[in-house]
C-alpha positions in Angstrom: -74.1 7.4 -0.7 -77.6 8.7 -2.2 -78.6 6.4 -5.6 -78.7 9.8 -7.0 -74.6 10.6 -6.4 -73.6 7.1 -7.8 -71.2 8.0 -11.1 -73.0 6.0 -13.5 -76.2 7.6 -13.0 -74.6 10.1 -14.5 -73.3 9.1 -17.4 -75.8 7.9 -20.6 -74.5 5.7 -23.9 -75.4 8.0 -26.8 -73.9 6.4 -29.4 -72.6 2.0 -30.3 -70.8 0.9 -33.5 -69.9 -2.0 -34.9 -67.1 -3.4 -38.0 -67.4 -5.6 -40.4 -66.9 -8.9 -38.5 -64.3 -11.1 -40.2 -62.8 -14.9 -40.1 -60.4 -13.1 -40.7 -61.4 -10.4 -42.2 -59.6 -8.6 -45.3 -60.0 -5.0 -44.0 -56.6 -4.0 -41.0 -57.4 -4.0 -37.8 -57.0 0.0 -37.8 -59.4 0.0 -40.2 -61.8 -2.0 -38.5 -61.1 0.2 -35.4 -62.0 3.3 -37.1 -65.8 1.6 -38.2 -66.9 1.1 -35.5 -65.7 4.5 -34.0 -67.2 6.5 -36.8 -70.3 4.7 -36.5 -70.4 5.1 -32.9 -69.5 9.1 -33.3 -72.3 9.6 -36.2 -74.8 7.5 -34.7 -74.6 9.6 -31.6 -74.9 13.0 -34.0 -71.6 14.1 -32.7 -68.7 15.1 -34.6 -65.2 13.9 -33.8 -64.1 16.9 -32.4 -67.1 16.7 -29.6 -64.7 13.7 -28.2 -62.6 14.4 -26.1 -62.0 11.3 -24.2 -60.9 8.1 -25.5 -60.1 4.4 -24.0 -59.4 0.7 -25.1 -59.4 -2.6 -23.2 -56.8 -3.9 -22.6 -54.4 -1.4 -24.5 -52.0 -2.1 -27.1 -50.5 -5.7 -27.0 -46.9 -6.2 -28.5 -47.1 -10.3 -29.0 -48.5 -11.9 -31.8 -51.5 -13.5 -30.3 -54.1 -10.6 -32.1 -55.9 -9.8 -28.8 -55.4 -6.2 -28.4 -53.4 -4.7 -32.1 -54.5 -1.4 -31.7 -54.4 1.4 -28.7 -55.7 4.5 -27.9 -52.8 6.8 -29.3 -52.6 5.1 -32.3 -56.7 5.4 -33.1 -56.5 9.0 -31.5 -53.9 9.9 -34.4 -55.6 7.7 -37.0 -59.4 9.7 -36.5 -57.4 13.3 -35.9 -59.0 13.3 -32.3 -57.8 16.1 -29.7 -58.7 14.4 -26.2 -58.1 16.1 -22.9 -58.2 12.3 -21.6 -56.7 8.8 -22.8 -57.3 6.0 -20.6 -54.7 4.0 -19.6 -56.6 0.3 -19.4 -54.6 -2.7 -18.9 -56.4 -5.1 -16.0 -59.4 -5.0 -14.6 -63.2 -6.4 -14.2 -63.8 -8.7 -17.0 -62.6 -6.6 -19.5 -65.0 -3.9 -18.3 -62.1 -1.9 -17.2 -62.0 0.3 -19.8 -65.7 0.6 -19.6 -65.8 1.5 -15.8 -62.7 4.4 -16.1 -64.8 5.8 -19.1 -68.0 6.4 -16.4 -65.9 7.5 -13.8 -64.3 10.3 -16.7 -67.3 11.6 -17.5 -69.1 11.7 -13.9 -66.0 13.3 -12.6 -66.2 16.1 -15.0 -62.8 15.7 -16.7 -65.1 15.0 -20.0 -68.2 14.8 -21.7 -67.8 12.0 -24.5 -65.6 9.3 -24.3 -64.8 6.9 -26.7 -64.7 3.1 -25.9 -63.0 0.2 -28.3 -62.4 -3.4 -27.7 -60.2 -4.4 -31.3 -59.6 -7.8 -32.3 -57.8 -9.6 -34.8 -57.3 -13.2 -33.3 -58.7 -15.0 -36.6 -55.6 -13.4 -38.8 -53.5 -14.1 -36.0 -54.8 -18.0 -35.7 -54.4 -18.3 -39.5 -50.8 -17.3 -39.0 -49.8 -19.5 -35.9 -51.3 -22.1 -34.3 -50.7 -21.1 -30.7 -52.2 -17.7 -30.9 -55.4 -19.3 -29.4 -53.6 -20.2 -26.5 -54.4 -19.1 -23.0 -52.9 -15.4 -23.0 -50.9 -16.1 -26.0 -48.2 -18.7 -26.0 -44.5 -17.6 -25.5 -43.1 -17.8 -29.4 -39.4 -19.9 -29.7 -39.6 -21.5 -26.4 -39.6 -18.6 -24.4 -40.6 -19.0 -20.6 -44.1 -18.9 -19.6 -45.7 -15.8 -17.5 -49.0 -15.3 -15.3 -51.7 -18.1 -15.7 -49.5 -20.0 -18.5 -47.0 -20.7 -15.7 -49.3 -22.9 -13.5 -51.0 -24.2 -16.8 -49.0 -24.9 -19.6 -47.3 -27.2 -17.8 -49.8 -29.6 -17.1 -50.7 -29.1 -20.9 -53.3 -26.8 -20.2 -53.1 -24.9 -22.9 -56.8 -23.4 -23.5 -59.0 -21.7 -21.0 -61.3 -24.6 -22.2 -59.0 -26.6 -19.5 -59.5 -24.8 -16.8 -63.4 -23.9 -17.6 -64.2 -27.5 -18.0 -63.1 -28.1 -14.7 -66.3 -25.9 -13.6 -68.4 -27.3 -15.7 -67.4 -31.2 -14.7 -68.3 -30.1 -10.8 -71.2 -28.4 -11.6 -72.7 -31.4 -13.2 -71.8 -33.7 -10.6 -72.5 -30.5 -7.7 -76.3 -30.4 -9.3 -76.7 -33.4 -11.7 -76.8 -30.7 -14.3 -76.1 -32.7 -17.8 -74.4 -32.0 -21.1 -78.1 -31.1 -23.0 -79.0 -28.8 -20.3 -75.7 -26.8 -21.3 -76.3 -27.4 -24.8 -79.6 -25.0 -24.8 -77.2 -21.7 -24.2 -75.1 -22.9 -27.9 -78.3 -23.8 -29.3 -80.3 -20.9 -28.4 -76.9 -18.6 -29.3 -77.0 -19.8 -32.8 -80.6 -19.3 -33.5 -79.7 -15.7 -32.6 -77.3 -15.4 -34.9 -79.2 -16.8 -38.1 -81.0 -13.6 -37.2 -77.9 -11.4 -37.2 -76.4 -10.6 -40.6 -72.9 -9.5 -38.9 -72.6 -13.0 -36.8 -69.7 -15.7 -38.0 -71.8 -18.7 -37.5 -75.4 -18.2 -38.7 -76.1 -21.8 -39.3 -78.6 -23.2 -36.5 -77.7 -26.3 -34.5 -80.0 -28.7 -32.8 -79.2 -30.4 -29.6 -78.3 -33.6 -31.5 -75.9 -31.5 -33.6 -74.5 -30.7 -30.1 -74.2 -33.3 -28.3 -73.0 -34.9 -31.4 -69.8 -32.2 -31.7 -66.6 -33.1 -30.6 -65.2 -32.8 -27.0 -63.0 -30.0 -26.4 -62.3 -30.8 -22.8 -64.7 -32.9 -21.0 -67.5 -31.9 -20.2 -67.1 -29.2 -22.9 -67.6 -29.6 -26.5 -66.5 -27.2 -29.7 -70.1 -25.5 -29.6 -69.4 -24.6 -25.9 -66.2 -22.3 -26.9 -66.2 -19.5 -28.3 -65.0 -18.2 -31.4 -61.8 -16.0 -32.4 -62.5 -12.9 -35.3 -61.5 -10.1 -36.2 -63.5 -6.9 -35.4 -64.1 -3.5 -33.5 -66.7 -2.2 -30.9 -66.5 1.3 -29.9 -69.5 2.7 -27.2 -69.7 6.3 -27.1 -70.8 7.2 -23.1 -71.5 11.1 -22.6 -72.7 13.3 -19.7 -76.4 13.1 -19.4 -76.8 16.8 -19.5 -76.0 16.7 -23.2 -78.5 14.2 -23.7 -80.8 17.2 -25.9 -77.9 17.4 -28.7 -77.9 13.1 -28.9 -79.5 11.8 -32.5 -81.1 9.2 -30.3 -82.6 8.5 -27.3 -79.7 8.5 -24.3 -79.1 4.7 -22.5 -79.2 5.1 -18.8 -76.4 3.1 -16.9 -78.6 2.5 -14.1 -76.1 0.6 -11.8 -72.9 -0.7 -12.7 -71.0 -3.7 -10.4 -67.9 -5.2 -10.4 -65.4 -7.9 -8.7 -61.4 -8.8 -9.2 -60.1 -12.5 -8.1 -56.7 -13.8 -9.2 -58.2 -16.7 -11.9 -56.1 -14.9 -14.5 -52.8 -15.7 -12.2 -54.1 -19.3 -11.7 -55.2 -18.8 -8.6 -58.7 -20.6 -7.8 -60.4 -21.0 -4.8 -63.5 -22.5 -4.1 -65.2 -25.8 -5.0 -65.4 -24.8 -8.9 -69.3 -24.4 -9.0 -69.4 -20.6 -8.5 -67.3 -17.5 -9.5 -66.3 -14.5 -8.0 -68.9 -12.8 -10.0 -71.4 -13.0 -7.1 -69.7 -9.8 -5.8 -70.6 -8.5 -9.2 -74.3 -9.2 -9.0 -74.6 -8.2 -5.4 -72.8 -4.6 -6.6 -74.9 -4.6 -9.1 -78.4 -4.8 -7.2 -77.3 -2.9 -4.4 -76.8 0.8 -6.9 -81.0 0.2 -8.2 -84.5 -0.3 -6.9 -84.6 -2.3 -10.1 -84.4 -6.2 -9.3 -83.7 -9.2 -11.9 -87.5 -9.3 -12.8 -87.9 -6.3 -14.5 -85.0 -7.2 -16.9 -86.5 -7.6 -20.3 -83.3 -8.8 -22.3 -79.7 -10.2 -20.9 -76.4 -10.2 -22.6 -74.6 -12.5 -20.7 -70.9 -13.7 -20.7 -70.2 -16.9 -22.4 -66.3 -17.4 -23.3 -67.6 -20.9 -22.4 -71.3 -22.0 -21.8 -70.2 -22.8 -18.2 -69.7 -18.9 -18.1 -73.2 -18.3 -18.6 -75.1 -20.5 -16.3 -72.4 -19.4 -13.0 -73.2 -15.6 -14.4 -77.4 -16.2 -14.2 -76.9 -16.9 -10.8 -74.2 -14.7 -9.8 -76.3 -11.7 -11.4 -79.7 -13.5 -8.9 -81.7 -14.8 -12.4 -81.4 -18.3 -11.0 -80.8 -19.7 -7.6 -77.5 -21.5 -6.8 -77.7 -24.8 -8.9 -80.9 -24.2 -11.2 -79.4 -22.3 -14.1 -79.1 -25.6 -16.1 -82.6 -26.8 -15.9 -83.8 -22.5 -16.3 -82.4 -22.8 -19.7 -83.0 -26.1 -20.4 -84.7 -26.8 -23.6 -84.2 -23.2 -24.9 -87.8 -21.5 -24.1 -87.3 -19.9 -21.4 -84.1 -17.5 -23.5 -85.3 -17.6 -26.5 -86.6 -14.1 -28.4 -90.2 -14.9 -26.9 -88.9 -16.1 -23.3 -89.0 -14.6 -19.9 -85.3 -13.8 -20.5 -84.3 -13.5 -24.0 -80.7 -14.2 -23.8 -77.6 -13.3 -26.3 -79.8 -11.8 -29.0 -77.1 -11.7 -31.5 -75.5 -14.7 -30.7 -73.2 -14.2 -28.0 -69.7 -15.3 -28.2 -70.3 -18.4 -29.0 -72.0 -17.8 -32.8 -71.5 -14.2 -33.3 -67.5 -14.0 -32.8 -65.1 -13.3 -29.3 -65.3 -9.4 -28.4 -64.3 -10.0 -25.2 -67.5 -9.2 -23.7 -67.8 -5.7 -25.8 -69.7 -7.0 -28.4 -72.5 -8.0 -24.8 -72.4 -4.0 -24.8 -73.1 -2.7 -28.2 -75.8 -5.7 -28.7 -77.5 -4.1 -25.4 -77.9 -1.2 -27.1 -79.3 -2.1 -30.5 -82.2 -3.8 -28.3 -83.0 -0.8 -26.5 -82.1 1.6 -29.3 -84.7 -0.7 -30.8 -82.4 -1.5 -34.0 -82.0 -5.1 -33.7 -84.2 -6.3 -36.8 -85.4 -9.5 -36.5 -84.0 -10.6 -33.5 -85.7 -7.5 -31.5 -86.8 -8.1 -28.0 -90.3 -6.5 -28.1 -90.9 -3.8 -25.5 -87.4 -4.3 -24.3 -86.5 -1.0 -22.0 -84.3 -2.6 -19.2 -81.2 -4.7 -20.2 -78.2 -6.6 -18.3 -74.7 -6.8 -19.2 -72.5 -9.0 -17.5 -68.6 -9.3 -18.9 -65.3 -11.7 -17.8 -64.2 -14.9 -16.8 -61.2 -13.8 -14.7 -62.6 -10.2 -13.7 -66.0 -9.5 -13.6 -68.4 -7.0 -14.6 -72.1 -5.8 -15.0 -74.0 -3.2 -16.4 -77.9 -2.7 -16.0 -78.7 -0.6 -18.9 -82.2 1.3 -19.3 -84.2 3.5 -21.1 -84.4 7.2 -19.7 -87.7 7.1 -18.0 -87.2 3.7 -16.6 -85.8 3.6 -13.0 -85.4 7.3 -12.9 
């Protein structure tokens, strides 16, 4: 297929908001949900009833775990929206899912602005039960385990820090990679977020203060997991024709990749040192004459700091084995590095959007609206999303790889 035919490259973001972040927060997670929508919608210079499309990740959950409280219907109703598309959105590639189905909507023609949220409201959840910050959600009353939990729980598995640490463990003995060297990515994410007045944790750490933190699940400590919140992301993505009635400059999606494996089931294969993600990264390159040097800034997935070193290499930013001494000592990811990485914190400091909040960071850096964590000159930015399913978005600035 010509580059030129790919969907994405006809589809730009025009408009990203944000809510309140919270731990938890006071405001309801409907409320939250309709922030960041309104800011998306007004930033863009649109008015609700230009949208007529409208998705969520991973759609409206019914247990008590606070991992998806709102869907689509319910925000359509709440904002008075008329779409001629809702997305259905309930599996998929690293939570990009929704993301992917919103390009495809707009390329295909069946709309022109479609609304994307991720809503969260695990922090009220945790403050109400314990074992809402289980894997998936833990079945209430004793009921049976389903999916991963099955194979896990078990064993007393009862965190995806179990299963990620078991990643981490052979990648330090794979490539002698050591507990400091992972300690620059929680580091480096929380001198991000002292720079980001909407981050949970704004309080740098030194590597002492890491490697003095309790273990979660060996290798990984507390500052390797990320944390629970409550918030909303909404990214607006239109057509690019209407790119001339935008209040600011459109994002191109430049090339988009993605890969499924059966992780979220408990199935593994492999020797635990890579992830299915390489099929993202491969994707990825294969949609772009753009390569991993001209990236200027890199939102990167980190559920777990593990995450983040397998995804620089998946996405070709490190070889197989030498993420862990690239970021070693923070310079190199830092705001005045070769790869400036998790501007606002990431996951780890700035609070668990499932990836979405990788997204709508990408955009303030090439929007150009990051304050005083901005990336100078940043035009070209990657986006990578999941632990289970996997996704990645190369994100530019219109003249840049057109």
């Amino acid at each position: 297929m010509p580059a030129s035919l790919y969907p994405e490259k006809q589809v730009c973001i025009s408009g990203a908001g944000q809510s309140e972040v919270g731990r938890p927060s006071s405001r309801s997670a409907l409320q939250l949900t309709i922030d960041a929508c309104l800011q998306a919608v007004e930033g863009a210079g649109l008015r609700l009833s230009d949208i007529d499309g409208l998705t969520t990740y991973p759609g409206p959950s019914q247990d008590t775990s606070g991992i998806s409280p709102i869907g689509a219907v319910e925000t359509m109703l709440a904002l008075g929206l008329d779409p001629v598309w809702v997305g259905a959105s309930t599996e998929g590639h690293g939570n990009m899912s929704a993301i992917f189905s919103a390009i495809q909507a707009v390329a295909s023609g069946l709309c022109r602005h479609v609304l994307v949220f991720r809503t969260v409201a695990q922090a009220t959840a945790r403050a109400r039960q314990h074992d809402a910050a289980v894997l998936g959600g833990a079945p209430s009353g004793g009921g049976r385990a389903a999916g991963a939990n099955a194979w896990t729980l078990p064993f007393n598995a009862y965190s995806p820090a179990n299963i990620y640490a078991l990643y981490a463990q052979a990648y330090f003995e794979k490539y002698g990679a050591n507990s400091a060297q992972l300690g620059a990515i929680a580091v480096n994410s929380r001198a991000m977020a002292a720079l980001n007045p909407n981050a949970i944790y704004r309080t740098p750490i030194t590597i002492e203060d890491y490697l003095a933190s309790r273990v979660i699940s060996s290798p990984l400590r507390l500052y390797d997991c990320d944390t629970h919140i409550d918030g909303s992301t909404a990214i607006l993505f239109s057509h690019r024709d209407a790119a001339r009635d935008l209040a600011r400059p459109p994002i191109g999606i430049e090339a988009m990749g993605m890969s499924i494996s059966g992780m979220g089931f408990g199935l593994h294969r492999g020797d635990f040192i890579s992830l299915p993600a390489d099929r993202t990264g491969a994707m990825l390159w294969s949609r772009t004459d753009l390569t991993p040097r001209d990236v200027d800034v890199a939102q990167i997935y980190d559920g777990f700091s593990i995450l983040t070193l397998l995804w620089l290499e998946s996405l070709g930013f490190c070889g197989r084995g030498e993420a862990a001494a690239f970021v070693e000592g923070g310079a190199r990811i830092g705001l005045g590095g070769e790869l400036p990485l998790n501007t606002s914190g990431g996951q780890l400091s700035a609070g668990r959007f499932h990836g979405y909040g990788h997204t709508f960071e990408a955009c303030l850096q090439l929007w150009g609206l990051a304050g005083e964590r901005q990336v100078a000159g940043a035009r070209v930015c990657a986006v990578s999303n999941g632990g289970y399913g996997y996704g990645a978005l190369l994100l530019t600035l219109p003249e840049v790889g057109a």
